[in-house]
N, CA, C and O of each residue as an XYZ file, in Angstrom:
896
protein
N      30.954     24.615    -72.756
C      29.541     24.873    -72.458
C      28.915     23.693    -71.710
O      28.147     23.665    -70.749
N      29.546     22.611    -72.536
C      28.558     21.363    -71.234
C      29.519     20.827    -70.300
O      29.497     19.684    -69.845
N      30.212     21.564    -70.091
C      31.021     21.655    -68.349
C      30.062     22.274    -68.097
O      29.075     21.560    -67.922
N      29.843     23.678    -67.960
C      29.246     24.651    -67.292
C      28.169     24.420    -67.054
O      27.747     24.943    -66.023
N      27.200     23.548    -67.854
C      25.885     23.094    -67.816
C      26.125     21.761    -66.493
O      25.190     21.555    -65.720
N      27.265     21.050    -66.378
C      27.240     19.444    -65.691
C      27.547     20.108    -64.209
O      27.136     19.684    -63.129
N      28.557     21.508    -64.501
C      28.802     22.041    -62.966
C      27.356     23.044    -62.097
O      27.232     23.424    -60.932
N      26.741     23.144    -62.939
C      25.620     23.948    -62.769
C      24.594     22.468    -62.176
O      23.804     22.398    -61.235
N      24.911     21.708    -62.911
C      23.716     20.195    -62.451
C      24.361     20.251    -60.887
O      23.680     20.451    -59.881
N      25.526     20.077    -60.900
C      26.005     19.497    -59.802
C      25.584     20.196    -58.581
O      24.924     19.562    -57.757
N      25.918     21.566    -58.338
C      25.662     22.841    -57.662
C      24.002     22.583    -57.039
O      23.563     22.475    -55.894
N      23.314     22.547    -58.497
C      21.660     22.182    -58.259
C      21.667     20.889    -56.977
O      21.296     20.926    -55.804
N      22.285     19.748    -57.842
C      22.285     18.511    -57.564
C      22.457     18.526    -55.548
O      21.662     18.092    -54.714
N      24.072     19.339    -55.312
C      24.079     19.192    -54.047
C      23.533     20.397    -53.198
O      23.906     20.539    -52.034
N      22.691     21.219    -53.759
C      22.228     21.807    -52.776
C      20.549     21.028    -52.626
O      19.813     21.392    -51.709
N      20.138     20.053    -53.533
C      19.474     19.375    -53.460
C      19.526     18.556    -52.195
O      18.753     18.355    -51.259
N      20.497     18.239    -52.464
C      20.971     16.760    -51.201
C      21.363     17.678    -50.096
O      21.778     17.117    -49.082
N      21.313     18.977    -50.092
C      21.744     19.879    -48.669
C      20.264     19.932    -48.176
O      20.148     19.731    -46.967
N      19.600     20.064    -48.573
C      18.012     20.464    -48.439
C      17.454     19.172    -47.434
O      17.141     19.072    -46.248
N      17.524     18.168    -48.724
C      17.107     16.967    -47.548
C      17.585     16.449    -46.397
O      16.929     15.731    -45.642
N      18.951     16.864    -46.200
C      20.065     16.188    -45.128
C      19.308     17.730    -44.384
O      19.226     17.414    -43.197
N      18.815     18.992    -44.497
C      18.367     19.823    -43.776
C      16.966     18.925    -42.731
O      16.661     18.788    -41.546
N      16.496     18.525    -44.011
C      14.463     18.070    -43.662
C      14.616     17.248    -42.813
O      13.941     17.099    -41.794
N      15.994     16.331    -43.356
C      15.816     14.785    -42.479
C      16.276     15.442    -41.100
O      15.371     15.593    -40.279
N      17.521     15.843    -40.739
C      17.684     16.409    -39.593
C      16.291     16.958    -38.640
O      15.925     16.258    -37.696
N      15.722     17.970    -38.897
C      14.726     18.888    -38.728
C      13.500     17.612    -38.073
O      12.984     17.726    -36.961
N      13.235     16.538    -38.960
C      12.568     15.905    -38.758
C      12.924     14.685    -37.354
O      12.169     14.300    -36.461
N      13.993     14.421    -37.565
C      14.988     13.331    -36.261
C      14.682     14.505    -35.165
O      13.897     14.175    -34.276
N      15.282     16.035    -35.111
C      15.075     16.528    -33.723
C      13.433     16.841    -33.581
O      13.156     16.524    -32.424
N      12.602     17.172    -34.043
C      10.822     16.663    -33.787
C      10.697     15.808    -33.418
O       9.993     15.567    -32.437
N      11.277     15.077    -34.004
C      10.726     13.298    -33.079
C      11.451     13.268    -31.692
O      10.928     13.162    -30.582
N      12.568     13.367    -31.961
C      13.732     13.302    -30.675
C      12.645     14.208    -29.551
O      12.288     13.565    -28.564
N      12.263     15.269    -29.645
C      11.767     15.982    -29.112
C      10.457     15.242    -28.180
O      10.269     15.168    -26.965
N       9.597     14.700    -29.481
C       8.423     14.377    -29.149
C       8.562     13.274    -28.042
O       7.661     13.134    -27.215
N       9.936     12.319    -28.018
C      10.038     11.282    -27.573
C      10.535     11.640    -26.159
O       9.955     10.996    -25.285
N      11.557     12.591    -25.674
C      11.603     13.184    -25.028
C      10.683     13.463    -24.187
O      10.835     13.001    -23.056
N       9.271     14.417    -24.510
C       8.519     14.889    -23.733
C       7.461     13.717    -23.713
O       6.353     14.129    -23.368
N       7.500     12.546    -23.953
C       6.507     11.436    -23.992
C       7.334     10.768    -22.276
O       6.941     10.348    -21.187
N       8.410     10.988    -22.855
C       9.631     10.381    -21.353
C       9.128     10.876    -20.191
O       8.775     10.401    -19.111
N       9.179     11.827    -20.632
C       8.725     13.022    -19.282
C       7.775     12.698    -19.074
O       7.556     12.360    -17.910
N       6.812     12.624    -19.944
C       5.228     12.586    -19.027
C       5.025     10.908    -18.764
O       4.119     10.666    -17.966
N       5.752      9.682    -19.332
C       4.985      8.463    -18.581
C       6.056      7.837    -17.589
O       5.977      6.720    -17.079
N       6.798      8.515    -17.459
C       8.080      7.573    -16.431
C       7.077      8.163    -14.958
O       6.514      7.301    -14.283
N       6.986      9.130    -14.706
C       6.654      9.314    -13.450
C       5.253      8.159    -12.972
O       5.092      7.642    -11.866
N       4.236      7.973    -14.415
C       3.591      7.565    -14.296
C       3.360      5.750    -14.423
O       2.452      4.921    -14.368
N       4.497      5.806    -14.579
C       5.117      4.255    -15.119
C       5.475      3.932    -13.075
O       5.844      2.763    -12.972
N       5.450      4.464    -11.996
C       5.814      4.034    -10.832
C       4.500      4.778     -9.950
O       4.362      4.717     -8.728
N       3.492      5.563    -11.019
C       2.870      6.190    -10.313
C       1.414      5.381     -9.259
O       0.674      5.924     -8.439
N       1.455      4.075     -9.685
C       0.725      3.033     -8.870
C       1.497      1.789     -7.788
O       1.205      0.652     -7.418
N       2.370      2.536     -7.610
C       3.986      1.407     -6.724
C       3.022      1.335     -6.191
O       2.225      0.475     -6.565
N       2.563      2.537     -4.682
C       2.499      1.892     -3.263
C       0.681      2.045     -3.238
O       0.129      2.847     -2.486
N       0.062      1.313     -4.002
C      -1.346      1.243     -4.097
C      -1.848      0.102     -3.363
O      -2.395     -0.864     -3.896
N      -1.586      0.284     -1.762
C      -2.103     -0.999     -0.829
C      -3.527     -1.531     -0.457
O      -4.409     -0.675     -0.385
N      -3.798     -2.571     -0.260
C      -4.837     -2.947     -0.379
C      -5.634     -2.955      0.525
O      -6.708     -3.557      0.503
N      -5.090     -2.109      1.676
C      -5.569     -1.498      2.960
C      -5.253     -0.431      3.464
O      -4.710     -0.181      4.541
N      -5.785      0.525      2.257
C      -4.880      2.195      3.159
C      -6.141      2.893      3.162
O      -7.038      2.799      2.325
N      -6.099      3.742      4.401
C      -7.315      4.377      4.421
C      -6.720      5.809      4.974
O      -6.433      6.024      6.152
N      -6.624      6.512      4.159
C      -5.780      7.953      4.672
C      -4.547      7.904      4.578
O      -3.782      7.810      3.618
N      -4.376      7.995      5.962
C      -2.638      8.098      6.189
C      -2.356      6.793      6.755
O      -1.182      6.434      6.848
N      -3.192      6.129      7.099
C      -2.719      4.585      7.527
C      -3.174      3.978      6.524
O      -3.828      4.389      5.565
N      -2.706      2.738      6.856
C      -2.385      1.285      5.965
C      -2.747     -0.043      6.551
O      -2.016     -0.029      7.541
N      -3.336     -1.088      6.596
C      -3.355     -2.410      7.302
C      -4.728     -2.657      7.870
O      -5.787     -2.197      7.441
N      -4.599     -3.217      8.596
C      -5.832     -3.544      9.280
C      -5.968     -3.328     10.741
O      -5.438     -4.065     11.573
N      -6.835     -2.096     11.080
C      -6.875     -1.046     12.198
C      -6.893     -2.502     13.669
O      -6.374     -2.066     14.696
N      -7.227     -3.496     13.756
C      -7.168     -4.573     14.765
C      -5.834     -4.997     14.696
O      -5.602     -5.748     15.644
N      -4.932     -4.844     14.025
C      -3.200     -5.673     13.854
C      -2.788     -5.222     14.959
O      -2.632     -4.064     15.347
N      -2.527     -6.743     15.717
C      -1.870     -6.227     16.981
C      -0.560     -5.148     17.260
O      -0.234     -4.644     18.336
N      -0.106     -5.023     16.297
C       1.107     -3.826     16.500
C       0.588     -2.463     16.269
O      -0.465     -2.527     15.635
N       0.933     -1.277     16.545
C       0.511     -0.432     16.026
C       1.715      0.491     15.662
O       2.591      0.696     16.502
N       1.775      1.114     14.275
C       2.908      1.610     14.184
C       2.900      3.235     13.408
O       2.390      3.387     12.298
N       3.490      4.293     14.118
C       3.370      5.340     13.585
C       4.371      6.116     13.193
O       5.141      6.644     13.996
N       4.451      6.260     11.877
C       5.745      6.461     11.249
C       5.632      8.524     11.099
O       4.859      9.071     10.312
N       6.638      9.335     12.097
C       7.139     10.610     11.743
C       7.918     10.435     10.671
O       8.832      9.625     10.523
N       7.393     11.458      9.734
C       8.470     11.580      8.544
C       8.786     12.911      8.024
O       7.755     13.541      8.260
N       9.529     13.630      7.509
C       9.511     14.673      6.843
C      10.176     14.621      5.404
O      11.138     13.887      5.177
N       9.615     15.433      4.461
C       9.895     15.521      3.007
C      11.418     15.498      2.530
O      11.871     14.745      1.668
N      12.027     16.330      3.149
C      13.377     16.484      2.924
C      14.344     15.721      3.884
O      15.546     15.987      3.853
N      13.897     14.875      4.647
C      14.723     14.087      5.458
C      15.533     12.917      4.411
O      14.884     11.983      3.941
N      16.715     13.053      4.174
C      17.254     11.734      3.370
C      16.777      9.693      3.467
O      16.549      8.843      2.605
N      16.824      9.681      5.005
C      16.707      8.702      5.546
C      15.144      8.084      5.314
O      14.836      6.978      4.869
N      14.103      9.394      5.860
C      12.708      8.907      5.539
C      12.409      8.813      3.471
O      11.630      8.104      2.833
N      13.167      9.597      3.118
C      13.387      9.339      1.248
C      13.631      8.086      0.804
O      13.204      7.582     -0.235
N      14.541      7.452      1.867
C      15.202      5.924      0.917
C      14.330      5.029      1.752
O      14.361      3.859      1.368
N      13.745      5.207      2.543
C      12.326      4.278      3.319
C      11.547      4.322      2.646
O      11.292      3.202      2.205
N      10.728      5.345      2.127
C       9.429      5.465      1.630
C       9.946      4.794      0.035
O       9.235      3.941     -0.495
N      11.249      5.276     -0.651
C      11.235      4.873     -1.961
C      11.710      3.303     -2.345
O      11.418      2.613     -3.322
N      12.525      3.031     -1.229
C      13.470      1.668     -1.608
C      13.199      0.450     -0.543
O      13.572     -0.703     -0.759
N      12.514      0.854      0.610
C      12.372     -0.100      1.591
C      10.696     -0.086      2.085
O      10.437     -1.073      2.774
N       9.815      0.609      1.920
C       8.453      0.714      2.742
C       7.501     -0.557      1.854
O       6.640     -1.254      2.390
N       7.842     -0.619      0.637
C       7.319     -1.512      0.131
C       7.038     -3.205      0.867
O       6.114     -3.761      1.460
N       8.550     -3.600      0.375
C       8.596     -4.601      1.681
C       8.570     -4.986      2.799
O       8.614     -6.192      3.042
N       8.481     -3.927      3.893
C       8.145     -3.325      5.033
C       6.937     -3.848      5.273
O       6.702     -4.631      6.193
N       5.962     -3.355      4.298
C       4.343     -3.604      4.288
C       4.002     -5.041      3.782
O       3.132     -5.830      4.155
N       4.886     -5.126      2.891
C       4.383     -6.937      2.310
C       4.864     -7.775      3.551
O       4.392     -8.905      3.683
N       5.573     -7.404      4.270
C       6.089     -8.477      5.144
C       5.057     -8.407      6.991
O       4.783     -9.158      7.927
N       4.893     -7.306      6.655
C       4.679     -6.573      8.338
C       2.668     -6.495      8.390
O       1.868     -6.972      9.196
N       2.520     -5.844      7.396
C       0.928     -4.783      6.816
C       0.165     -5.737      6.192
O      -1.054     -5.806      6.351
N       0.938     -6.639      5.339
C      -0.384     -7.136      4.523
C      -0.521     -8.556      5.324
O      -1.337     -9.407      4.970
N       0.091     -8.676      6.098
C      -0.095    -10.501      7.045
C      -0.900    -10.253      8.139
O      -1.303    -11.144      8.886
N      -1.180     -8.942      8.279
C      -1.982     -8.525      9.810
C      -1.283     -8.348     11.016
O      -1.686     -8.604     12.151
N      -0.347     -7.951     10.718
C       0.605     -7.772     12.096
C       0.501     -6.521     12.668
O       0.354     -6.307     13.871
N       0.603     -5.446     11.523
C       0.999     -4.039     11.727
C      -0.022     -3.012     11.261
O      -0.386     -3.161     10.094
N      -0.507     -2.096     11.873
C      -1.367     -1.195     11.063
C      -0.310      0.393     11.381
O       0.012      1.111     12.328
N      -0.094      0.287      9.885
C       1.198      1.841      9.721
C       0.372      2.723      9.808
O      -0.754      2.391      9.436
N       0.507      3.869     10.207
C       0.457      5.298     10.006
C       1.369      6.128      9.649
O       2.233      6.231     10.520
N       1.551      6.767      8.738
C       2.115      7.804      8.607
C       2.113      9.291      8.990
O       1.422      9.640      8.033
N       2.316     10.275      9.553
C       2.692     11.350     10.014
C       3.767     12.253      9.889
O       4.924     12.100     10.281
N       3.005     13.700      9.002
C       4.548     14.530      8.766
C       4.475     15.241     10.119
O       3.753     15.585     11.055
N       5.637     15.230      9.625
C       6.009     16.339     10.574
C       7.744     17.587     10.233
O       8.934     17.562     10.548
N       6.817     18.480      9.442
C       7.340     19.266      8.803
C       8.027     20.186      9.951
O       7.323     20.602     10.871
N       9.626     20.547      9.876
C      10.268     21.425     10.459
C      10.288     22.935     10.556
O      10.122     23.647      9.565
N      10.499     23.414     11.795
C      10.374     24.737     11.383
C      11.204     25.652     10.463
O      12.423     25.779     10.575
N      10.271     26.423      9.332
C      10.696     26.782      8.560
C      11.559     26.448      7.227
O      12.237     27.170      6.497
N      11.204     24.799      7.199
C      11.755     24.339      6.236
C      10.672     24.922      5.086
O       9.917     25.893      5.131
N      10.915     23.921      4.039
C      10.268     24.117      2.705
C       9.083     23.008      2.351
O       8.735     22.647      1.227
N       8.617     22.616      3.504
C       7.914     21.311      3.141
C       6.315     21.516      3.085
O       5.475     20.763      2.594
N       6.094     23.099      3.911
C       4.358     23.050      4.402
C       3.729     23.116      3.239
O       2.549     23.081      3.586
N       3.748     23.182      2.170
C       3.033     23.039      0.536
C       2.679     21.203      0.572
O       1.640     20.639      0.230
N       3.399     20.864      0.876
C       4.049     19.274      0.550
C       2.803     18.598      1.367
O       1.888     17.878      0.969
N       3.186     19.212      2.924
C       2.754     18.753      3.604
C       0.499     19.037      3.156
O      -0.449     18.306      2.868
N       0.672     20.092      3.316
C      -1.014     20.401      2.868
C      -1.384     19.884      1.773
O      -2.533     19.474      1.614
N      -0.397     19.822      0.788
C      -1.121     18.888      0.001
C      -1.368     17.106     -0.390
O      -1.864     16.543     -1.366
N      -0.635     16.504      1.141
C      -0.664     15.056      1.200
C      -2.171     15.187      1.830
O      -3.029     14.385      1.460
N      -2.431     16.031      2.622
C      -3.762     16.101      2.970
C      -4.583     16.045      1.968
O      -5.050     14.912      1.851
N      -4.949     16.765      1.216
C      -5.652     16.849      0.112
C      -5.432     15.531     -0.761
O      -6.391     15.220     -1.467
N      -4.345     14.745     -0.810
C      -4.601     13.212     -1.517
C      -5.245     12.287     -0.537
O      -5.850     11.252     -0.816
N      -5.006     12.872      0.823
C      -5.341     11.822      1.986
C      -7.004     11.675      1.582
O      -7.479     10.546      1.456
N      -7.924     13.000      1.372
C      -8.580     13.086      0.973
C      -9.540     12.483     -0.053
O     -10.750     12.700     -0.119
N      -8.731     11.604     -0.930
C      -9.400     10.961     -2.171
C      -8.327      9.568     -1.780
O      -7.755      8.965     -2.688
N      -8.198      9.270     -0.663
C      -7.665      8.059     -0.518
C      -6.465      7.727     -1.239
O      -6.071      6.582     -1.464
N      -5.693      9.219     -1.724
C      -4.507      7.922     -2.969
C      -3.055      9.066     -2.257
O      -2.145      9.673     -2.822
N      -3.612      8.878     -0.255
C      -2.294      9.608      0.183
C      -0.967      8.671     -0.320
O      -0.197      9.348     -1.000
N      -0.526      7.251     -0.134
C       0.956      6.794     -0.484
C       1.003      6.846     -1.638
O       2.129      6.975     -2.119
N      -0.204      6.767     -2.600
C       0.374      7.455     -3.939
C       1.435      8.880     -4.447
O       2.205      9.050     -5.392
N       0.990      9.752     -3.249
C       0.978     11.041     -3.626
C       2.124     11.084     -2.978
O       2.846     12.005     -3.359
N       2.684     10.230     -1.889
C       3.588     11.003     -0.499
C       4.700     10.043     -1.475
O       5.857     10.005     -1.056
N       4.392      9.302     -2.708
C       5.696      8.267     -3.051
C       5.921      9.811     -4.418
O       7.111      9.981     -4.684
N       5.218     10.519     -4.965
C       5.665     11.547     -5.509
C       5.907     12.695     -5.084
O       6.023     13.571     -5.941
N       6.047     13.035     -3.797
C       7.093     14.176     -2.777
C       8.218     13.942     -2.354
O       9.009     14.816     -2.000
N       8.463     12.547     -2.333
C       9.623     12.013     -1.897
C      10.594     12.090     -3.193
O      11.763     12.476     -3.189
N       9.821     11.620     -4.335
C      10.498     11.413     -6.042
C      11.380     12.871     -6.248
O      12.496     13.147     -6.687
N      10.321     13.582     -5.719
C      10.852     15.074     -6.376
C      11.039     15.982     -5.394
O      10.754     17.158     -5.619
N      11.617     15.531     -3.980
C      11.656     16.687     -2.937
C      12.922     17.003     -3.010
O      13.205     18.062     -2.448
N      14.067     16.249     -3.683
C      15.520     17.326     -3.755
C      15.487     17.985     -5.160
O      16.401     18.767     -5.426
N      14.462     17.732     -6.143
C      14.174     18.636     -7.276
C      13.966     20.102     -6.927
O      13.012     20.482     -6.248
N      14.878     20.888     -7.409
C      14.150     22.629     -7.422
C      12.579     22.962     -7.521
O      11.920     22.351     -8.362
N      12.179     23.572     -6.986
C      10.732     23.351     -6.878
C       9.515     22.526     -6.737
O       8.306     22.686     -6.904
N      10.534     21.315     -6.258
C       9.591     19.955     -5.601
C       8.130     20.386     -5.539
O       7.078     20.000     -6.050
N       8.621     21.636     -4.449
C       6.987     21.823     -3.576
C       6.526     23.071     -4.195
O       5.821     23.648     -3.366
N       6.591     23.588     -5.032
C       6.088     24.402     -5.721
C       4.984     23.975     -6.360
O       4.962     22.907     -6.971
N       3.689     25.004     -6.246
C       1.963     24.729     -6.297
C       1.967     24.005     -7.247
O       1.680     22.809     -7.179
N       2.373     24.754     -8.546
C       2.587     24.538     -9.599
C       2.556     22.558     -9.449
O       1.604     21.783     -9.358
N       3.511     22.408     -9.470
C       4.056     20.977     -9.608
C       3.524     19.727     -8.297
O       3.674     18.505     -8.288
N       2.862     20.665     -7.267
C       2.223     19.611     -6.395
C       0.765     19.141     -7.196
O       0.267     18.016     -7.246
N       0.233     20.538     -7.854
C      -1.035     20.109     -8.737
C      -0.486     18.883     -9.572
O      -0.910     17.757     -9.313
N       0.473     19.087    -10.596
C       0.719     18.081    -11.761
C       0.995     16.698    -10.744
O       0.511     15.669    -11.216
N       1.725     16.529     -9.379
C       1.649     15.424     -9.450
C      -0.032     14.713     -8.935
O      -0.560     13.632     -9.197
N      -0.479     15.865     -8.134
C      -2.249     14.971     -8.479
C      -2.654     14.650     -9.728
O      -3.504     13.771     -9.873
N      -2.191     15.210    -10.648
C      -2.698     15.237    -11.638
C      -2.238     13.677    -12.597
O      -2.826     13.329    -13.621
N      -1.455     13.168    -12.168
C      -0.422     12.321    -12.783
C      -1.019     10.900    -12.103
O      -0.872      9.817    -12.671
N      -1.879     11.082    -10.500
C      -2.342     10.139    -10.213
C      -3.666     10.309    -10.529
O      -4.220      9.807     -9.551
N      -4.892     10.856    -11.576
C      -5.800     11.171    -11.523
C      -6.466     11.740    -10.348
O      -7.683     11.580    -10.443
N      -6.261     12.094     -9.720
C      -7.339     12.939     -8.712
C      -8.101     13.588     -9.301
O      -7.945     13.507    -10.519
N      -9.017     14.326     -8.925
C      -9.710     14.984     -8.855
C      -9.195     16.975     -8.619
O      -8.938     17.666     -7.633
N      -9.241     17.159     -9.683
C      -8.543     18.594     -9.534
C      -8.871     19.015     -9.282
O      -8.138     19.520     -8.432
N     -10.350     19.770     -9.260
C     -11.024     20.386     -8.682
C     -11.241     20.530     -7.364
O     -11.526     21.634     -6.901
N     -11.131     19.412     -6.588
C     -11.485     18.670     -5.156
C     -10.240     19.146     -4.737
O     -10.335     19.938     -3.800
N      -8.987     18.899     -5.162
C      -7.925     19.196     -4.939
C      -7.484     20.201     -4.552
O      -6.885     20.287     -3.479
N      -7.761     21.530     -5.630
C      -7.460     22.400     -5.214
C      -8.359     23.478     -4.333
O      -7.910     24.549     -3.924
N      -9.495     23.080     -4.150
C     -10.506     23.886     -3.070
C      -9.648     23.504     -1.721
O      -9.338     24.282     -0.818
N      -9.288     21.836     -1.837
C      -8.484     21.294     -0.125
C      -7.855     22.298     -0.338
O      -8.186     23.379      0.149
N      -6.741     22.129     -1.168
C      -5.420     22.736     -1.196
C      -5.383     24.222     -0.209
O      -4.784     24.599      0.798
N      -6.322     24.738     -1.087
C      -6.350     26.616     -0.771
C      -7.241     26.665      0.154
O      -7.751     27.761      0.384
N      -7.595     25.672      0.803
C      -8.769     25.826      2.495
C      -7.952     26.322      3.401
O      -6.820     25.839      3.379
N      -8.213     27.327      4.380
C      -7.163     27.764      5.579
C      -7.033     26.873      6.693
O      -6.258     26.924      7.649
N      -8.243     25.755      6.301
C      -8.297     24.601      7.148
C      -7.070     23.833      7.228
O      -6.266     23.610      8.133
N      -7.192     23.406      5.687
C      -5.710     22.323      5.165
C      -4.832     22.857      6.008
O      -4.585     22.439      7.139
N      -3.985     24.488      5.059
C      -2.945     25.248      5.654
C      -2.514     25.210      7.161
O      -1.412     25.178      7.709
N      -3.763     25.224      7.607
C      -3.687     25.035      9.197
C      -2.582     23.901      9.630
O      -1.501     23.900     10.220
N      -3.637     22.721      8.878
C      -2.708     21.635      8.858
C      -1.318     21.793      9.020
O      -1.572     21.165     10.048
N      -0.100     21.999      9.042
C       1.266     22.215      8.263
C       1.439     22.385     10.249
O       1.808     21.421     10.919
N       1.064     23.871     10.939
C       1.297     23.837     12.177
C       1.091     22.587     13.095
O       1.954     22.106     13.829
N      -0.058     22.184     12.953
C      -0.722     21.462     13.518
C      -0.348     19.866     13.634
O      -0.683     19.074     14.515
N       0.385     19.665     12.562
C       0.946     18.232     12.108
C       2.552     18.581     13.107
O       2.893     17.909     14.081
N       3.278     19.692     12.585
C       4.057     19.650     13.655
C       4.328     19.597     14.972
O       5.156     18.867     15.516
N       3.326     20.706     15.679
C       2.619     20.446     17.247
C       2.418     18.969     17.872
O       2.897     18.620     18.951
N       1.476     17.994     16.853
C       1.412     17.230     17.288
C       2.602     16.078     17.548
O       2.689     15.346     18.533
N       3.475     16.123     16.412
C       4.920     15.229     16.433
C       5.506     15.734     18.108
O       5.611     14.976     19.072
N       5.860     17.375     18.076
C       6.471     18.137     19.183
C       5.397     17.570     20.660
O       6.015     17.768     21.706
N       4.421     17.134     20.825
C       3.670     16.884     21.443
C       4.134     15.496     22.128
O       4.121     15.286     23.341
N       4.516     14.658     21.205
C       4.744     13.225     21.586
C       6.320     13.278     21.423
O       7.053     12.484     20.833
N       6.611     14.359     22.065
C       9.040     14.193     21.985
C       9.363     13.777     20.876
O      10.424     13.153     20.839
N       8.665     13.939     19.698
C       9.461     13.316     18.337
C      10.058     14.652     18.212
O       9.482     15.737     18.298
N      11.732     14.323     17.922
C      12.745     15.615     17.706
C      13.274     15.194     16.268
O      13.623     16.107     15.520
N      13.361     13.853     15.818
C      14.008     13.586     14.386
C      13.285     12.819     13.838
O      12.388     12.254     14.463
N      13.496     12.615     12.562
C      13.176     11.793     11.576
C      13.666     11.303     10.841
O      14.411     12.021     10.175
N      13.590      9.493     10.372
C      12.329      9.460     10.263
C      12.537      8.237     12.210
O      13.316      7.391     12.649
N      11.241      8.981     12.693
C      11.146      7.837     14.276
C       9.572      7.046     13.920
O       8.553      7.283     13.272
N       9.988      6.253     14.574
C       8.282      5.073     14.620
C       7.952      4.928     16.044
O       8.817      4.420     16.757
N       6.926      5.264     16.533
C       6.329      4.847     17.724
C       5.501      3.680     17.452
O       4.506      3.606     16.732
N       6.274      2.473     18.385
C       5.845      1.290     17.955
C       5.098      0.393     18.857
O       5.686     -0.647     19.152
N       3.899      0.585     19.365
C       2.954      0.513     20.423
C       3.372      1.022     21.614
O       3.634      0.405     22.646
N       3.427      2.448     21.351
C       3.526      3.541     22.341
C       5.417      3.905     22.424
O       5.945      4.915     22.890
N       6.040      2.785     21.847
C       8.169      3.236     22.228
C       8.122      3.746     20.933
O       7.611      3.329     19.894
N       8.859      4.878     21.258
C       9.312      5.407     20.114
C      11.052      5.019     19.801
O      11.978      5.033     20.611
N      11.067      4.796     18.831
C      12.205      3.966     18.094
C      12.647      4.897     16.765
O      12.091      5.827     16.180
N      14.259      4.000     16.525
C      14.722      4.761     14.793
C      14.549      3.455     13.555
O      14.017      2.384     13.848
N      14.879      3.640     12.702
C      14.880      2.808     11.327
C      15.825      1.816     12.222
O      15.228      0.750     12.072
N      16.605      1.619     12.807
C      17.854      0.745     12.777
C      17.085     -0.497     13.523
O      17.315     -1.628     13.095
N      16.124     -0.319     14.693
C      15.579     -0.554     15.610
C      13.811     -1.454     15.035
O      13.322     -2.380     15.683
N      13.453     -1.129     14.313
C      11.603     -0.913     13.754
C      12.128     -2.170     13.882
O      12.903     -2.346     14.822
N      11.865     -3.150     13.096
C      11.918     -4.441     12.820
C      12.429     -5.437     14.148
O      11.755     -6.458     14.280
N      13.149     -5.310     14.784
C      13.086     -5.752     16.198
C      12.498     -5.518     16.717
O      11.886     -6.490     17.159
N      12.068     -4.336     17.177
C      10.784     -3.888     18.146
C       9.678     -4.618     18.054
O       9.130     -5.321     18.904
N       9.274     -4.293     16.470
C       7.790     -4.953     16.087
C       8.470     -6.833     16.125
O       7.696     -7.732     16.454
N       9.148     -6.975     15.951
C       9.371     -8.513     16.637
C       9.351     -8.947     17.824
O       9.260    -10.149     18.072
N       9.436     -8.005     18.752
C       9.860     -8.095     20.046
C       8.051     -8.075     20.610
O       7.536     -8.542     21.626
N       7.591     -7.490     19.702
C       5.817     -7.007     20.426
C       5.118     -8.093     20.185
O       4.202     -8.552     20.866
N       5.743     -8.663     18.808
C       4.905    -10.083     17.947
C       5.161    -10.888     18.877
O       4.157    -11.272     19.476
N       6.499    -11.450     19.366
C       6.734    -12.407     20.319
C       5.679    -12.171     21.836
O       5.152    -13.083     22.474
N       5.608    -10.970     22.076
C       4.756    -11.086     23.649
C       3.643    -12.049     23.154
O       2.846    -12.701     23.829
N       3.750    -11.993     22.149
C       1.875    -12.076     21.937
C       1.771    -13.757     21.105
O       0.769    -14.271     20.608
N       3.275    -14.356     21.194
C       3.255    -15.308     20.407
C       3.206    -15.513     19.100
O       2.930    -16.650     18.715
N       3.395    -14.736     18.385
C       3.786    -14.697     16.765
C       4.724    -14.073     16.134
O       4.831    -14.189     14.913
């Protein structure tokens, strides 16, 4: 009888200890979870002030008198303009933009029939509240992501730099903006830009391999 009673404890005993090894589990993947979607939402925002220059006004950057003038074609899905804008434009600008040499512009110039005219209308709409290299450094982050340019996710990344949502999405859905998307291309097609990413660098148009000589080559006419 007090077997049956100690095997009966036991039975109790480990479905006791099954219960909690249940809770504790249950409780590790909630957290795991929570920590997870905390990942998600501050990493983007953990780089979401990189290219916050101290002279950008739209789509340009520097100081509109810098004897160089430099205008950068780019498109969303171009690889080359991706590892510029993410791994090299930084220093580009600390070296070139913020000494007074160079005043950048940027310019898409979305292909026909690619996937970029969302992308593109809505750098307008950050150009708009001044935080365009904010916004164009999160199209680049997520333009080989599935649905980069999907509405959906062009809102969240305004949203990630505070904009103004509201403001945002009236640009967004203006037939004006939309317009934009043709119009940005025309104009690239206008000035013989055929690839990207090219820089017209006081009037020569040039590739990445080239920028940095050129604009040396313009500094020297001029003695600096």
């Amino acid at each position: 009888m007090a077997n049956l009673k100690s095997q009966r404890q036991l039975i109790k005993e480990t479905k006791k200890n099954q219960q909690k090894r249940r809770t504790l589990i249950a409780i590790i993947a909630v957290v795991a979870v929570i920590i997870i979607a905390l990942l998600v939402w501050l990493l983007p925002r953990l780089g979401a002030d990189k290219n916050v220059y101290a002279q950008q006004d739209g789509f340009s950057v520097g100081d509109p008198n810098a004897p160089v003038k430099v205008v950068e074609y780019s498109n969303y899905t171009c690889s080359h303009c991706r590892n510029f804008a993410l791994n090299d434009e930084e220093a580009f600008v600390k070296k070139y933009v913020d000494t007074g040499k160079v005043y950048l512009t940027f310019h898409n110039f979305p292909f026909q029939g690619d996937s970029t005219g969302p992308g593109v209308a809505a750098s307008h709409c950050a150009a708009e509240q001044n935080a365009f290299w904010q916004y164009k450094e999160q199209l680049f982050t997520y333009s080989g992501h599935p649905g980069g340019f999907d509405t959906n996710n062009l809102f969240s990344y305004a949203s990630r730099l505070g904009l103004n949502r509201g403001a945002f999405k009236s640009c967004f859905e203006s037939s004006a903006t939309q317009a934009k998307i043709a119009s940005d291309r025309e104009a690239a097609l206008a000035q013989n830009i055929s690839a990207t990413p090219t820089f017209v660098v006081n009037g020569l148009a040039v590739y990445l391999d080239t920028l940095e000589s050129t604009i040396d080559a313009e500094l020297a006419k001029i003695g600096q």
